[in-house]
Residue, then its C-alpha position, 0 to 999 in steps of 0.5 A: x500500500x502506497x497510499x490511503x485516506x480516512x473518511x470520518x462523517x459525523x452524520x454517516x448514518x441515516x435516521x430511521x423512523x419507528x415502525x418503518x422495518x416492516x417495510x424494509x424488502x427482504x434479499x430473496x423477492x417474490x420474483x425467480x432467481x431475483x435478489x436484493x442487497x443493499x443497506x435499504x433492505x432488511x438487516x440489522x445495521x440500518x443505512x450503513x457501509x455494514x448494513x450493506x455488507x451484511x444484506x450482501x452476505x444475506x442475499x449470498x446465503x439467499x442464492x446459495x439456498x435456492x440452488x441447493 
């Protein structure tokens, strides 16, 4: 590594409303073989970089689970 940079954001996270999970869309879809990741979806860490890394790794688990 040659170079690097720390990016810290005192807001990085979005305010969720109470009552709004449910509303969150799940990784695996009513639609054949079409999934969904990103930090909108249902995961623990609400709207973050680790949100999205998780709902990645849900989908992942998702798709696996389909073919098996």
């Amino acid at each position: 590594m040659t170079w690097y940079s720390v990016v810290k954001l005192a807001k990085s996270l979005y305010r969720e409303a109470p009552g709004m999970d449910p509303y969150r869309p799940s990784q695996k879809t009513p639609i054949a073989n079409f999934f969904l990741a990103g930090s909108y979806t249902q995961q623990d860490y609400i709207d973050s970089m680790e949100g999205a890394t998780l709902s990645g790794k849900q989908a992942a688990a998702a798709i696996l689970e389909a073919i098996a």
